[in-house]
N, C-alpha and C positions, 0 to 999 in steps of 0.2 A: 780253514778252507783255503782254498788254491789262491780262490779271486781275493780272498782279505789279504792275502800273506804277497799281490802282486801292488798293491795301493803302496806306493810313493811311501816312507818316513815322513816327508817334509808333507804334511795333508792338503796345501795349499801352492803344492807344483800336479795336486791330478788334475786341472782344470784342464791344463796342456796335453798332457797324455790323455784325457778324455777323449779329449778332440779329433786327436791324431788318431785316437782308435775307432772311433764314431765314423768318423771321414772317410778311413779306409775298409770299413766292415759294414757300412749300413745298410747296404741292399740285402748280405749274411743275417746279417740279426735280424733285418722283418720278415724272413722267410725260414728263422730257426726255430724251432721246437721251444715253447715257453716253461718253464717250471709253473707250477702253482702260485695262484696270487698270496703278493704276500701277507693279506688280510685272512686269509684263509687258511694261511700257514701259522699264524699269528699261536703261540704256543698256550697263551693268558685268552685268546677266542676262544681256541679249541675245547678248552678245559672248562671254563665258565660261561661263557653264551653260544656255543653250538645253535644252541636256535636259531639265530639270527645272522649265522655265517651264511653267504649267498651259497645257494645248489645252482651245481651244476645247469639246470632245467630250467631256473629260474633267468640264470645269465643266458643261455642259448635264447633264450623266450626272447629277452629284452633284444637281443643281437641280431633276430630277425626282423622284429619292429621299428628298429631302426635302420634297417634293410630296405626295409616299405618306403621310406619316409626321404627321397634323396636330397633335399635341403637340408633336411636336420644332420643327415650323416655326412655331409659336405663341413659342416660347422663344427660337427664334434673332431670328426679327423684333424681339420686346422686349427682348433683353439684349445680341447679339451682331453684329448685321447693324448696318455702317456706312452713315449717311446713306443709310438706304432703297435700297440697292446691293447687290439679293442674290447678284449675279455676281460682281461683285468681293469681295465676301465669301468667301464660297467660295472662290472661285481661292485666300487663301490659305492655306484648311484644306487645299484639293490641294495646294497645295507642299509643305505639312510633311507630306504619305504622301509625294510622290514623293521628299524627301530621306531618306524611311526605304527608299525602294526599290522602292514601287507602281509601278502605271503602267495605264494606261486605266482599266475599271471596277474594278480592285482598287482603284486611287488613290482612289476616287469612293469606295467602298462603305468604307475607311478612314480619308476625310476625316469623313464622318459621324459614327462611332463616335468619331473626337476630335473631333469637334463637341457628339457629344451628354455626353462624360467634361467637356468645357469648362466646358460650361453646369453640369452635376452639382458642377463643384468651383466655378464660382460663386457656384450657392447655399449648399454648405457652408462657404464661407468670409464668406458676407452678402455679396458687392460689389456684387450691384444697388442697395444702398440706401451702402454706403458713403460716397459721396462727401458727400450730404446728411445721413445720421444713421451717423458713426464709431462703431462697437463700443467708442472709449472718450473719456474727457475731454477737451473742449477743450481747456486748462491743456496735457495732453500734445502735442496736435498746433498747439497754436502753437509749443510748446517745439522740435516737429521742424523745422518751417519757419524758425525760426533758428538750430537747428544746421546743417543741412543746404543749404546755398546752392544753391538749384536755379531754374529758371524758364523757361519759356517766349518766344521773342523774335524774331519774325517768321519769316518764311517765305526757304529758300533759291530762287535764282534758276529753279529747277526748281517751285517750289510744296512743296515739303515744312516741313513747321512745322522747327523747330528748338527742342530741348531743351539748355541747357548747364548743366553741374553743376560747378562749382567745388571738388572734394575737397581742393584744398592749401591752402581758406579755411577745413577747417574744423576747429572747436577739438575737441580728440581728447580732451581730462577730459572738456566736456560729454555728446560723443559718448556715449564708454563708460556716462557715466552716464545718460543716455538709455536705452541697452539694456538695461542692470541694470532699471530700471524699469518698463523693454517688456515683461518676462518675467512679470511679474504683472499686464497686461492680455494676455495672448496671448489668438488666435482660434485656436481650433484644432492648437496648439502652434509657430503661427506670431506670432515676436515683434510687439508693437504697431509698432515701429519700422521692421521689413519690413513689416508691412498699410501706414504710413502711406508708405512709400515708393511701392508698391504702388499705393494712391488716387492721390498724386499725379503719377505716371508711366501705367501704363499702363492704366488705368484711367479717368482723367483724358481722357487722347489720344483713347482708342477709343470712350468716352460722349458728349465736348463736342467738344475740340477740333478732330476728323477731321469733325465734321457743319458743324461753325463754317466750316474752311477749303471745306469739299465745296461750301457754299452761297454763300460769297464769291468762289469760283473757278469755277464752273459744273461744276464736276466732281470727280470720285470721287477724294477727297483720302483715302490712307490708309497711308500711311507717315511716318515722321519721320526725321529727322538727329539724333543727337546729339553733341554733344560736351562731353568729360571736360577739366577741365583742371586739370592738376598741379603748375602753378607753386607752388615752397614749399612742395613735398611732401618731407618727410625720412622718417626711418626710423620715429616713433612713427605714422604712421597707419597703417603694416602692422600694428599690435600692437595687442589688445586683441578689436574684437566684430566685425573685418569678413570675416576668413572664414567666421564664422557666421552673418553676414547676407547673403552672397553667396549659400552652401548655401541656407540658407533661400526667399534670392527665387527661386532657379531650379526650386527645388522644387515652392511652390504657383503662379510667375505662368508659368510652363512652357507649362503645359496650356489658360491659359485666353485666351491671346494671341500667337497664333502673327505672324510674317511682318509686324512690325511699323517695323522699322527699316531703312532705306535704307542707310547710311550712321553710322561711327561715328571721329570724331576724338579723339585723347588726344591734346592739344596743351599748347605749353611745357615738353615732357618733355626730360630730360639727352640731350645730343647720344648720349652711351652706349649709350644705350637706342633712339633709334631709328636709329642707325648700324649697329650691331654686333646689340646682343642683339636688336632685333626682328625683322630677317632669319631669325635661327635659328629663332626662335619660331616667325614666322610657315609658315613649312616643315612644320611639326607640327599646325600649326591644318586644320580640314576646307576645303577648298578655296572655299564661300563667305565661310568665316569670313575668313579671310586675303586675301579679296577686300573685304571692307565694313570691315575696321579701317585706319587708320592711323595711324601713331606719327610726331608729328609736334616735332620741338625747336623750340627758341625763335627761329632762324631760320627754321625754315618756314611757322610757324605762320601768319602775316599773309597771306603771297603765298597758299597754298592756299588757307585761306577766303576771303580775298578774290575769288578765282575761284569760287564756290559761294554767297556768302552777298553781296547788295550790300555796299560799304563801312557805306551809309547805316543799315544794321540791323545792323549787328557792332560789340558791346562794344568799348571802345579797347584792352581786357586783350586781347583776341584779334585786334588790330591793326585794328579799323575806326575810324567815326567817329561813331558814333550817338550824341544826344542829347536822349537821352529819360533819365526824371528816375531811372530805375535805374542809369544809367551815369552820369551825372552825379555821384552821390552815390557811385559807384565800389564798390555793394555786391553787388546782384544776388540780393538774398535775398529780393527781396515774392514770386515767382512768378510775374513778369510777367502773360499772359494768364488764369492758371490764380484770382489774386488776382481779375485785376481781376472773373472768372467768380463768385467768392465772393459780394463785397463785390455785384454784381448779384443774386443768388437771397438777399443776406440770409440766409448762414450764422452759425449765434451766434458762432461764435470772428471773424469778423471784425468784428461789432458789437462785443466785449468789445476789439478791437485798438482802435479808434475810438474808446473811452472812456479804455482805456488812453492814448493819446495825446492826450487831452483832459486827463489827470488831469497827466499831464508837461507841460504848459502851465500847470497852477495847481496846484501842488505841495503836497500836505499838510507843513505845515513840523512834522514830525515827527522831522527829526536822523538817522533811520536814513537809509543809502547805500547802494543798487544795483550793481551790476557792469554795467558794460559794456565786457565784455571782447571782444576783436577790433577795439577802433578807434585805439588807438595806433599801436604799433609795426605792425601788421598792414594797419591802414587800411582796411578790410573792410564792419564795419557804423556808420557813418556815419551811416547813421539816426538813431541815438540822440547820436552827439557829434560829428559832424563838419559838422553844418549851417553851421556859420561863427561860432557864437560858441562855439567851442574849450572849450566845458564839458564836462568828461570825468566830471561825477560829477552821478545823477538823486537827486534826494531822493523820497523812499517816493510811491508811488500809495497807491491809496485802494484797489486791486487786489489782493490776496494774490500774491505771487511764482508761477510757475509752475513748475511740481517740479523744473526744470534752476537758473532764478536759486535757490530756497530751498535747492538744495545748492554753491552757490558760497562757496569760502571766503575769508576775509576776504584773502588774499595775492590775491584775482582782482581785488581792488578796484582801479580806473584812478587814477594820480596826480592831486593836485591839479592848478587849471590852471596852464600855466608851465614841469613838468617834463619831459623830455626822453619821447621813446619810451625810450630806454635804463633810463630808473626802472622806466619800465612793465614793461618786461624782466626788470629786476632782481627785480622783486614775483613773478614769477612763475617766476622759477628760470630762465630761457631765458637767451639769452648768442650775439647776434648774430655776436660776430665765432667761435663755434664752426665754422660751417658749412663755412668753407675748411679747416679740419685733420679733418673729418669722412675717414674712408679711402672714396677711390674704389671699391674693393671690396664694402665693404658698401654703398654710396650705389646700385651699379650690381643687389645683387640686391634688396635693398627696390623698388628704383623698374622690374627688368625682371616685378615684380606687375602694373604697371598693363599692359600687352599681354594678361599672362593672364587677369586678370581680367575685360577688355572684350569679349576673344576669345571666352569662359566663357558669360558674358553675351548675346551676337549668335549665338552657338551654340545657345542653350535656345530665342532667341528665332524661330530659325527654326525647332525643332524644334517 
């Protein structure tokens, strides 16, 4: 189609050209003719839950009713309505009544009351200002976005953005120590490191990204793809803070983000797991869940996306060919569009990243050494030592550490240069060739998590 074939190569220069076209077309677009929502265009609805795709009758219902109501429609236009689309909006607070079991004007008169609980846990949790003034320290949410390997990275051949999260890139001391941390900024008795999840997911999507892609595509862009990927996921990331931050997210972004997600890939998984155990699973999952997941191993992984996502916009980890300077450097951690979004509105943490990386250009020759752990043996974040002169050790910024490096301890330190990844191993207790005597048994119920927990996940999300 016209509008895929207009999207940038580089996936992480549309934030610009969004803008530019939003800026100069917006009054055009909220007064043009909408296509069909794309829930209801949804090809995997049409064909298997029909029933539950909103009618027409059902969405007019609700669009009156909050016609009636001008507080509540003063809140939905400013917090909660995508790209000035008050019909597709709607449509998916009607889905999540009719997947509780409405139907005509109960659906309607239901979708509101979770419209108006939405907006209510909105404000109680702050996210209208999140994105721009976070409830806590910069220092902590750079710390997230480099433990956390996540990012935004063009659009599937359908127009749906794409989220990919890399959880078998990420380092599980930092992690834990992240949430330890989290627990003494909570909002609301929700960890800082679910809010910053939170910002940068769905939050993120439903403020910038959905209005970015609505006004580059000519239409009512409001679902995404995500995909999970598990390569070099063992047994320690099951352990430690992530069922408690699963609970958690489902908890507060429940309510306030229904009917967001198209589609959900776990890919590079143990053939095990999506041979055997995902079948069972998926049998137990509610009938959309188990229609929007897929568990996919290390032979499917390329062929399926590459049906869904062009080659030209798919990481080479996930069998494409894009080269753009995220893949390039094989790391995947800036946040693709969601950065480049920053680094344009001039949020302070990405001004302090910019100096930070100015400061690693002219080094305080002060003798103390940095961790930057993840680029040996792992090969991951690159950023910091894999540009090509093979220096795997920063000497001190001028920058105070952020409270994830200031609890690194000195065994996280990367070998001089010269030494194998195998040193780098060795410094940190790890032991490459483990992984073959690892027992099948336990490798199969640690890694049949990731189903559930995706399943878990696209469940709250319709709900």
């Amino acid at each position: 189609p016209s509008w895929l074939n207009a999207c940038p190569t580089h996936p992480h220069t549309c934030t610009s050209l969004c803008s530019l076209v939003a800026a100069s077309s917006a009054e055009r677009w909220r007064q043009a003719p909408r296509s069909p929502e794309m829930i209801c265009s949804d090809p995997i609805l049409r064909k298997h839950c029909a029933d539950l795709l909103p009618t027409a009758a059902e969405v007019n219902k609700a669009s009156s009713l909050i016609a009636g109501r001008p507080a509540l429609l003063e809140a939905f236009e400013q917090t909660v309505r995508i790209a000035g689309d008050t019909q597709a909006s709607l449509a998916r607070w009607v889905w999540a009544a009719k997947l509780e079991g409405h139907r005509g004007d109960a659906a309607a008169e239901h979708a509101l009351e979770a419209l108006q609980a939405g907006i209510a846990a909105r404000l109680a949790l702050g996210l209208d200002a999140i994105l721009r003034q976070p409830p806590f320290d910069h220092g902590y949410l750079r710390s997230f976005t480099k433990v956390l390997p996540l990012g935004y990275h063009g659009v599937t051949r359908d127009g749906h953005p794409v989220l990919i999260i890399r959880y078998g890139d990420v380092d599980v001391t930092r992690l834990l120590q992240l949430w330890e941390q989290g627990g003494a900024r909570s909002v609301r008795g929700a960890n800082a490191f679910t809010m910053c999840f939170i910002r940068c997911v769905p939050e993120y999507v439903a403020s910038v990204l959905f209005s970015q892609e609505s006004a580059r595509q000519g239409r009512t862009v409001d679902r995404i793809v995500a995909v999970i990927d598990v390569g070099g996921v063992g047994l320690k990331h099951w352990q430690g803070c992530l069922r408690s931050f699963v609970a958690q997210y489902v908890q507060y972004s429940g309510p306030v983000y229904p009917e967001i997600v198209s589609r959900v890939f776990v890919t590079n998984a143990p053939w095990l797991v999506s041979d055997f155990a995902w079948p069972v699973i998926k049998a137990c999952l509610p009938r959309v869940t188990g229609l929007k997941v897929s568990i996919l191993n290390a032979r499917q992984t390329a062929a399926t996306l590459t049906a869904v996502v062009s080659s030209e916009l798919l990481p080479p980890f996930l069998g494409g060919s894009c080269a753009c300077k995220e893949c390039v450097a094989g790391a995947l951690r800036d946040g693709g569009s969601m950065a480049e979004w920053e680094r344009q509105i001039g949020v302070p943490w990405r001004a302090d990243e910019t100096a930070q990386k100015d400061g690693r250009a002219a080094p305080a020759a002060t003798g103390i050494q940095w961790s930057c752990r993840n680029c040996c043996c792992r090969g991951v974040d690159s950023g910091d030592c894999n540009a090509g002169d093979q220096d795997r050790r920063m000497t001190a910024r001028s920058e105070p550490p952020s409270p994830i490096e200031n609890n690194h301890r000195a065994s996280d330190m990367c070998p001089p240069p010269g030494d194998s990844a195998g040193a780098c191993c060795a410094q940190e207790g790890l032991d490459h060739s483990a992984w073959p005597t690892w027992s099948f048994t336990l490798c199969l119920c640690a890694l049949a998590a990731v189903p559930l927990i995706a399943g878990l996940l696209v469940a709250r999300w319709e709900n």
